[in-house]
LUMZA-512145 format. One record per residue: residue in three letters; z, x, y of N, C-alpha, C in turn. Coordinates in steps of 0.1 Angstrom, whole numbers, plus 5000, padded with zeros to 4 digits. Layout:
N
ALA / Z / X / Y / Z / X / Y / Z / X / Y .
...
//
This chain:
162
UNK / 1326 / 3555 / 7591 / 1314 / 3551 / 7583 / 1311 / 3537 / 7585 .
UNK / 1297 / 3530 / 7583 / 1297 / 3518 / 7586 / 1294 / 3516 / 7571 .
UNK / 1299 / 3499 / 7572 / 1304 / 3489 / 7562 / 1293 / 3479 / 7562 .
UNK / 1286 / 3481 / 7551 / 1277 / 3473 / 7545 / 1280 / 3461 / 7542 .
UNK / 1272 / 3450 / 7543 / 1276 / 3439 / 7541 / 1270 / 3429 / 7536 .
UNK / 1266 / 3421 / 7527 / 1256 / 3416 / 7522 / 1258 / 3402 / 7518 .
UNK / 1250 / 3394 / 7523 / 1251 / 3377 / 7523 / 1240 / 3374 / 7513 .
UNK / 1246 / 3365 / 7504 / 1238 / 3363 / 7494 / 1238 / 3346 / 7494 .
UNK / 1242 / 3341 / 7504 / 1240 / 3325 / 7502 / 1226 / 3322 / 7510 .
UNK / 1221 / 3316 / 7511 / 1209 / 3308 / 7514 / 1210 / 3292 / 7512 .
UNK / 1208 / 3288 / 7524 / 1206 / 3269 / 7529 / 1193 / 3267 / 7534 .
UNK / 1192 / 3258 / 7527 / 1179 / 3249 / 7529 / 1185 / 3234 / 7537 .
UNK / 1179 / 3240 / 7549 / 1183 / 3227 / 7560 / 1167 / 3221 / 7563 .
UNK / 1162 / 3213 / 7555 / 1154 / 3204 / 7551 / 1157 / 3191 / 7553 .
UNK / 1158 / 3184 / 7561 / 1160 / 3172 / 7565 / 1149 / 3160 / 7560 .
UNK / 1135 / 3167 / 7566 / 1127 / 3162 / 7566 / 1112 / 3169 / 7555 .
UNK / 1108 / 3160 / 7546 / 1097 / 3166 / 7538 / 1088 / 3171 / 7543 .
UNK / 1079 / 3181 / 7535 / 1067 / 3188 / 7544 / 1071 / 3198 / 7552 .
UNK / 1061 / 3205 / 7550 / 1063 / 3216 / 7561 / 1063 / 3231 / 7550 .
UNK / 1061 / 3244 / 7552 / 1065 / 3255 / 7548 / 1078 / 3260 / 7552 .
UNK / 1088 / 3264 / 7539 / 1101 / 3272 / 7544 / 1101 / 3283 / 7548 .
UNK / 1105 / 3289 / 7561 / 1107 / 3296 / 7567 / 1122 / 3301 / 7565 .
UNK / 1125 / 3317 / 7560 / 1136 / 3321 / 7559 / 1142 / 3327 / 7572 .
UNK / 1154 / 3324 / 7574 / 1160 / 3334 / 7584 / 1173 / 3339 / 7589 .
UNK / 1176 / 3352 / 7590 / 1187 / 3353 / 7591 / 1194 / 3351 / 7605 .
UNK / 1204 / 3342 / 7602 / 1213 / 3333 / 7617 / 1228 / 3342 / 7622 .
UNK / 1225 / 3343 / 7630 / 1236 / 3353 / 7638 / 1245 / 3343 / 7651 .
UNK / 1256 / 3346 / 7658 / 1261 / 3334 / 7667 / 1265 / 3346 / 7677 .
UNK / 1260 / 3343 / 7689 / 1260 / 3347 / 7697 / 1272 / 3338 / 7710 .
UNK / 1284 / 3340 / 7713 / 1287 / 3335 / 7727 / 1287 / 3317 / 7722 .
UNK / 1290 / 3314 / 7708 / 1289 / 3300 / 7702 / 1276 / 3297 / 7698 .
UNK / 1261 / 3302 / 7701 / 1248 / 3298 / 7705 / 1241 / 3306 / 7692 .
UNK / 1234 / 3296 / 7682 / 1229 / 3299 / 7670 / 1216 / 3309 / 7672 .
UNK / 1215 / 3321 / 7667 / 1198 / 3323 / 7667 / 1194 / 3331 / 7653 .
UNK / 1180 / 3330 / 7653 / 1180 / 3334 / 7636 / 1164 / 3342 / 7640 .
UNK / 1162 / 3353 / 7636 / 1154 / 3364 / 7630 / 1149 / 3361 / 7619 .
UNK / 1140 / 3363 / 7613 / 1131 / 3364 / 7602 / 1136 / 3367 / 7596 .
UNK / 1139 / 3366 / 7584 / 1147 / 3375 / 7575 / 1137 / 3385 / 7565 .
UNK / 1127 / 3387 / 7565 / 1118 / 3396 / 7566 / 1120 / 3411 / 7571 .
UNK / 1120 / 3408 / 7585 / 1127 / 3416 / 7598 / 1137 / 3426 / 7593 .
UNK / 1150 / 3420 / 7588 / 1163 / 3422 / 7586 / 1163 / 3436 / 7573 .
UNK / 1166 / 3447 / 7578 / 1170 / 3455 / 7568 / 1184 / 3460 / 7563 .
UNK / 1193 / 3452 / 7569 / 1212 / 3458 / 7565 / 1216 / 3450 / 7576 .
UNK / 1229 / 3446 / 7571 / 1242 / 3434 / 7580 / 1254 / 3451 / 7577 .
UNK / 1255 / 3453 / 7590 / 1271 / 3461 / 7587 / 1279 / 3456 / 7602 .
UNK / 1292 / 3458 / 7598 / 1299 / 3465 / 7611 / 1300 / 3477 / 7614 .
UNK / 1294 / 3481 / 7621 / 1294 / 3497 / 7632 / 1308 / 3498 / 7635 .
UNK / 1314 / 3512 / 7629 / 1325 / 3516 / 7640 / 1327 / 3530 / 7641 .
UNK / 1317 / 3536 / 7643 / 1318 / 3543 / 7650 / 1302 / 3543 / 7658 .
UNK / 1298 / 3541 / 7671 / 1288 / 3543 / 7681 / 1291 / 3554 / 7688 .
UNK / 1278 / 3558 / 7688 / 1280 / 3573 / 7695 / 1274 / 3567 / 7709 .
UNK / 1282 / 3572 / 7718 / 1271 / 3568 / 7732 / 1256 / 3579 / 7732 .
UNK / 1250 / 3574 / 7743 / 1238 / 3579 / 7748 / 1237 / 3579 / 7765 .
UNK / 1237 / 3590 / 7770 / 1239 / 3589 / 7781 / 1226 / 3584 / 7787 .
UNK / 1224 / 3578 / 7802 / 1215 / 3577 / 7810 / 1208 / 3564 / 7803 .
UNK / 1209 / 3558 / 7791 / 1205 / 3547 / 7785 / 1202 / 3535 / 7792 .
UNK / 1199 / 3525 / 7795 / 1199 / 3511 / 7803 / 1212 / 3503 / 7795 .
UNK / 1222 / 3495 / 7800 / 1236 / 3490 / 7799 / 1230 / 3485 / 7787 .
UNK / 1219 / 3480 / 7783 / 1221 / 3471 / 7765 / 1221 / 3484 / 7756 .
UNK / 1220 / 3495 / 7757 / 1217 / 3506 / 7746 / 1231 / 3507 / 7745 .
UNK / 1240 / 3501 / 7740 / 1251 / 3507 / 7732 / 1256 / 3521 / 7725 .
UNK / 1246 / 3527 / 7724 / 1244 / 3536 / 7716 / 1240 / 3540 / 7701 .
UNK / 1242 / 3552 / 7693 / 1238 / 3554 / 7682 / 1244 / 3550 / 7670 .
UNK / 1243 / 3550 / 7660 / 1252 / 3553 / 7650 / 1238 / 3559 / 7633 .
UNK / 1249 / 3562 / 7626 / 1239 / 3572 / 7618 / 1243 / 3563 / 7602 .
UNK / 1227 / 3556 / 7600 / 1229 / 3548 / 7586 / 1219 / 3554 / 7575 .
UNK / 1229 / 3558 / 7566 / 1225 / 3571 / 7551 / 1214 / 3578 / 7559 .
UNK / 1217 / 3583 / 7566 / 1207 / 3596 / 7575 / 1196 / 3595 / 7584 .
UNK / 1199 / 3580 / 7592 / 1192 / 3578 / 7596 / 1198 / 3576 / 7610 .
UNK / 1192 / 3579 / 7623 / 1195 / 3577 / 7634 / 1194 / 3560 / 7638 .
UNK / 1202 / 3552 / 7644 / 1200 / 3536 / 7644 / 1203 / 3535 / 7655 .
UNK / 1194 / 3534 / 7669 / 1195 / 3526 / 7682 / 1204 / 3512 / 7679 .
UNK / 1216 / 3513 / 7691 / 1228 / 3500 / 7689 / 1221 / 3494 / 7701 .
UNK / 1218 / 3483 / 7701 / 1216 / 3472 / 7711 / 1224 / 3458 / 7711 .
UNK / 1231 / 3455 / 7723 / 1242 / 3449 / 7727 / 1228 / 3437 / 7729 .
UNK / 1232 / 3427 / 7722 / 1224 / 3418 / 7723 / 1228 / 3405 / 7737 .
UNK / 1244 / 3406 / 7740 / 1253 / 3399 / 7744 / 1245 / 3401 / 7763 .
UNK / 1240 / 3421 / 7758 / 1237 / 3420 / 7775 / 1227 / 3419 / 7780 .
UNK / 1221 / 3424 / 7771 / 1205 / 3417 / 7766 / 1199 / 3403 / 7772 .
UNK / 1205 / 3394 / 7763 / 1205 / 3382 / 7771 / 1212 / 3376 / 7785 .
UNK / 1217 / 3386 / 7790 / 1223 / 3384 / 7802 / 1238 / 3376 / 7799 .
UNK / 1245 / 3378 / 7788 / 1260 / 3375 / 7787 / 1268 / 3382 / 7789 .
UNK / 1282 / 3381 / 7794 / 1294 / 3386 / 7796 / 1292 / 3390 / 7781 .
UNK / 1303 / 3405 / 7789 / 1308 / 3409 / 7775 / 1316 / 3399 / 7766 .
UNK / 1322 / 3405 / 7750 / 1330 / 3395 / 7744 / 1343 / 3396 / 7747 .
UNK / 1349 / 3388 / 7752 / 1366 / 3393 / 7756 / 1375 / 3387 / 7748 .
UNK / 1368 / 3383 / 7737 / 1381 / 3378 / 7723 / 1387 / 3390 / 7716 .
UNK / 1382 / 3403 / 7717 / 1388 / 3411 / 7709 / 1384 / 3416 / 7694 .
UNK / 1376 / 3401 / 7695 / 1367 / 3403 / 7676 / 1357 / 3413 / 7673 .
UNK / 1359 / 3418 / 7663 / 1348 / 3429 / 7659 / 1333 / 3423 / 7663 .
UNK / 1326 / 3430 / 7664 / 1308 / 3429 / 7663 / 1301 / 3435 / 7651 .
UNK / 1295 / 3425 / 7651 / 1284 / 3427 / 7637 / 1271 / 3429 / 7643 .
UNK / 1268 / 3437 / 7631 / 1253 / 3441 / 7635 / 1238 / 3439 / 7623 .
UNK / 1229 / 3433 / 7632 / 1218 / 3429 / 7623 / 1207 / 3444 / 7624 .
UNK / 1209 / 3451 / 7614 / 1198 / 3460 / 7618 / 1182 / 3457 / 7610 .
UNK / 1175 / 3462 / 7620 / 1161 / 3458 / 7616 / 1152 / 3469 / 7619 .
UNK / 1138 / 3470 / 7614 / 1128 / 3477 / 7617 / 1118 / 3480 / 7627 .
UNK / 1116 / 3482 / 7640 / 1106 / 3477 / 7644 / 1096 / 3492 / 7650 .
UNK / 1083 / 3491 / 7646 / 1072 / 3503 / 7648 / 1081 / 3519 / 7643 .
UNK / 1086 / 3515 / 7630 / 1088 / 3525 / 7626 / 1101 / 3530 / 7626 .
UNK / 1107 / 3526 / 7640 / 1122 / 3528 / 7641 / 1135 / 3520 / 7638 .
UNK / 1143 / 3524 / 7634 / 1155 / 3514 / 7630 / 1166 / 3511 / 7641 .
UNK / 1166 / 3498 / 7644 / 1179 / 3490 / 7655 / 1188 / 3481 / 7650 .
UNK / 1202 / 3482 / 7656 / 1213 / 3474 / 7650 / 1214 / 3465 / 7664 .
UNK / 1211 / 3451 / 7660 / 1217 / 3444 / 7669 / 1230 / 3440 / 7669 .
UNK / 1235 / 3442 / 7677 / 1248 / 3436 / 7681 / 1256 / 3422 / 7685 .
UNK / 1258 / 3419 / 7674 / 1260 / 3400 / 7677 / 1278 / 3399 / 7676 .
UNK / 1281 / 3386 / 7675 / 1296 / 3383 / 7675 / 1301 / 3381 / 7658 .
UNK / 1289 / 3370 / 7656 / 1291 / 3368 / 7640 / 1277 / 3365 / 7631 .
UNK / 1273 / 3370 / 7617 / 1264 / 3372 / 7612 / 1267 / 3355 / 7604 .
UNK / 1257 / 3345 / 7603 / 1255 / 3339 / 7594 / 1251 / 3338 / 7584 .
UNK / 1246 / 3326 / 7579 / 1241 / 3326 / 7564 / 1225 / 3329 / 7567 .
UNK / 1217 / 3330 / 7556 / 1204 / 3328 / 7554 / 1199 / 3315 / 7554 .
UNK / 1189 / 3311 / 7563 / 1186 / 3299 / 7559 / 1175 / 3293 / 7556 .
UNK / 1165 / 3283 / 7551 / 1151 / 3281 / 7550 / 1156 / 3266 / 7553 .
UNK / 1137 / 3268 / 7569 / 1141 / 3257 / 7577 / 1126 / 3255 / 7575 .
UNK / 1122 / 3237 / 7575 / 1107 / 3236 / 7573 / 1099 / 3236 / 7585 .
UNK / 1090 / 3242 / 7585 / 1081 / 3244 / 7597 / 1079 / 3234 / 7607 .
UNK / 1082 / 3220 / 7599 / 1074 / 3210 / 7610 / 1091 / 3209 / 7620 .
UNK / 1100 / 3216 / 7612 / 1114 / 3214 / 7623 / 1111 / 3223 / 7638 .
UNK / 1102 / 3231 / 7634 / 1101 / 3240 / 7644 / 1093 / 3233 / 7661 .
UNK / 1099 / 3241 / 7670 / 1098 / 3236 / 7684 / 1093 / 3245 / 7691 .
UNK / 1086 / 3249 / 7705 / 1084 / 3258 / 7711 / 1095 / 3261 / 7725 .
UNK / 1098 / 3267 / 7729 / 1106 / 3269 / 7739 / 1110 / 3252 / 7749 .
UNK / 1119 / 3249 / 7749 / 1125 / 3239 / 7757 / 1121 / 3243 / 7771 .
UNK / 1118 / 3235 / 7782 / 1124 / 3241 / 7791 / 1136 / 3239 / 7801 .
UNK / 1149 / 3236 / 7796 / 1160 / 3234 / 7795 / 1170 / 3251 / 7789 .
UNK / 1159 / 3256 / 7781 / 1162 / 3273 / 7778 / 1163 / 3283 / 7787 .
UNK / 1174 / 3288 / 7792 / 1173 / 3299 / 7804 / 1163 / 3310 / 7798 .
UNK / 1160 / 3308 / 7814 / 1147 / 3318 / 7817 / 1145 / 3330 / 7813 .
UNK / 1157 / 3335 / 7815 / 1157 / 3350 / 7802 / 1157 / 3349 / 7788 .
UNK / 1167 / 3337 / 7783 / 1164 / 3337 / 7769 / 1147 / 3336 / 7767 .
UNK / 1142 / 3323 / 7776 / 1127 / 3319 / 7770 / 1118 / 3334 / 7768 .
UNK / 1123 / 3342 / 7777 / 1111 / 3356 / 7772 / 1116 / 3365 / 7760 .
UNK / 1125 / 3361 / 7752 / 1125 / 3368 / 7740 / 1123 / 3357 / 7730 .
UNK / 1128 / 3345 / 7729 / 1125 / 3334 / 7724 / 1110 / 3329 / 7715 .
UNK / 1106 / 3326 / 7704 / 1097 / 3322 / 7701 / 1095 / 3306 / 7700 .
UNK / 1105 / 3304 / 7702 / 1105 / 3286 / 7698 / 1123 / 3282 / 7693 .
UNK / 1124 / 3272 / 7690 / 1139 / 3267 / 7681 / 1136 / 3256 / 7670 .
UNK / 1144 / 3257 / 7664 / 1149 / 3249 / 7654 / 1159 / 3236 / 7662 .
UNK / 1155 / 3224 / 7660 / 1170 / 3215 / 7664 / 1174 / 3211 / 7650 .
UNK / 1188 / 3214 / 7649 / 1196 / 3211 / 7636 / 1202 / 3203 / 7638 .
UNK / 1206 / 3195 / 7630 / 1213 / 3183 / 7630 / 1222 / 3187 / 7640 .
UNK / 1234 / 3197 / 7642 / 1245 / 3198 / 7644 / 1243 / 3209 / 7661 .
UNK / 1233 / 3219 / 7661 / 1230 / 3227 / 7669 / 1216 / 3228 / 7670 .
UNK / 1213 / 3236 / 7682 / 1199 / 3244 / 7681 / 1202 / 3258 / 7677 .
UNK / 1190 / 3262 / 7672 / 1189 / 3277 / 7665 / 1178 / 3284 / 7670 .
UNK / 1179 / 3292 / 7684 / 1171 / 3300 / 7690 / 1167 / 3311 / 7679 .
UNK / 1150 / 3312 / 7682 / 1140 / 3321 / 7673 / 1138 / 3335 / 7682 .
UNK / 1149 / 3345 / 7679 / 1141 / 3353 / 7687 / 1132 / 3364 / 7682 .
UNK / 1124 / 3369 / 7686 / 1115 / 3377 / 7691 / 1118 / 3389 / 7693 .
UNK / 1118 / 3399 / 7682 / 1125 / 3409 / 7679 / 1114 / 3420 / 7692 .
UNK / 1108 / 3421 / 7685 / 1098 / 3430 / 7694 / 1097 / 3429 / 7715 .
UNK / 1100 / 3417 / 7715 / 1098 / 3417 / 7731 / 1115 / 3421 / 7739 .
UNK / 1125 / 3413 / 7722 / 1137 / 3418 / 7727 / 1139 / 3435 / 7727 .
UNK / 1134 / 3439 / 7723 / 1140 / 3455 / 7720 / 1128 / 3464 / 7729 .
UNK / 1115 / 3453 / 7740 / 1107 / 3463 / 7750 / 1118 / 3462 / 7758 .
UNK / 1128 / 3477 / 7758 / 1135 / 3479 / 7770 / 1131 / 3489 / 7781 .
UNK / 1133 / 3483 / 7790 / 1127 / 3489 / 7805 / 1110 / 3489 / 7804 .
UNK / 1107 / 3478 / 7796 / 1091 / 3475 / 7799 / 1094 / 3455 / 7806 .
UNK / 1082 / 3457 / 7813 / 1078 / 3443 / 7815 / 1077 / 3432 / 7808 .
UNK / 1081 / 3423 / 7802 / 1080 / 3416 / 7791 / 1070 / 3405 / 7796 .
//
């Protein structure tokens, strides 16, 4: 059965006055911050049991079934063109809505919620690999890191042209 999980902290990384807060939920990918809308975001679990799907493209992970619903697993790691994880650590999963259907993305570790003000926001670097830039909407620079915005919808056109 998958294990529900629920974050209830929220940071206001507000450096600078002005601007509209933007909520979002931050996931860590391979050490490398990225945050979703938290809008987007309908359930944080760990998946353990994935059903495969045969003939799939390598990021379809497979299925798994949340309170009766069927949930496409997408390996986000391959997605972005990363090596698998070879630490051994569980994967968490951000699941979300998109055109009706429900997807669990597959990350390393789920962060906190956070509200960042708009004027922090950046558009694509271009110092950002080339694959990230096409799911990418822009970043956050944080004091400490960048926080890639991605783009749920372009991430999950699989086997379309983006």
């Amino acid at each position: 059965m998958n294990q529900a999980v629920t974050t209830t902290e929220t940071h206001e990384l507000d450096a600078h006055a002005g601007g509209e807060l933007e909520n979002f939920v931050t996931f860590i990918i391979k050490e490398q911050m990225f945050g979703i809308p938290v809008l987007q975001v309908q359930d944080i679990l760990t998946p353990d049991k994935i059903a495969s799907i045969p003939l799939a493209p390598p990021e379809v992970k497979g299925s798994i079934n949340l309170r009766g619903r069927i949930v496409t697993v997408i390996d986000v790691r391959v997605r972005l063109g990363l090596s698998e994880r070879d630490d051994g650590g569980e994967s968490m999963g951000v699941t979300i809505e998109n055109q009706h259907d429900l997807y669990t993305l597959l990350v390393d570790k789920v962060g906190d919620v956070v509200g960042l003000k708009s004027d922090l926001y950046e558009g694509n670097p271009s110092t950002l690999d080339p694959l990230w830039r096409e799911f990418a909407t822009g970043v956050y620079r944080l004091e400490e890191r960048l926080m890639v915005v991605l783009d749920v919808e372009r991430l999950l056109a699989l086997g379309k042209d983006n």
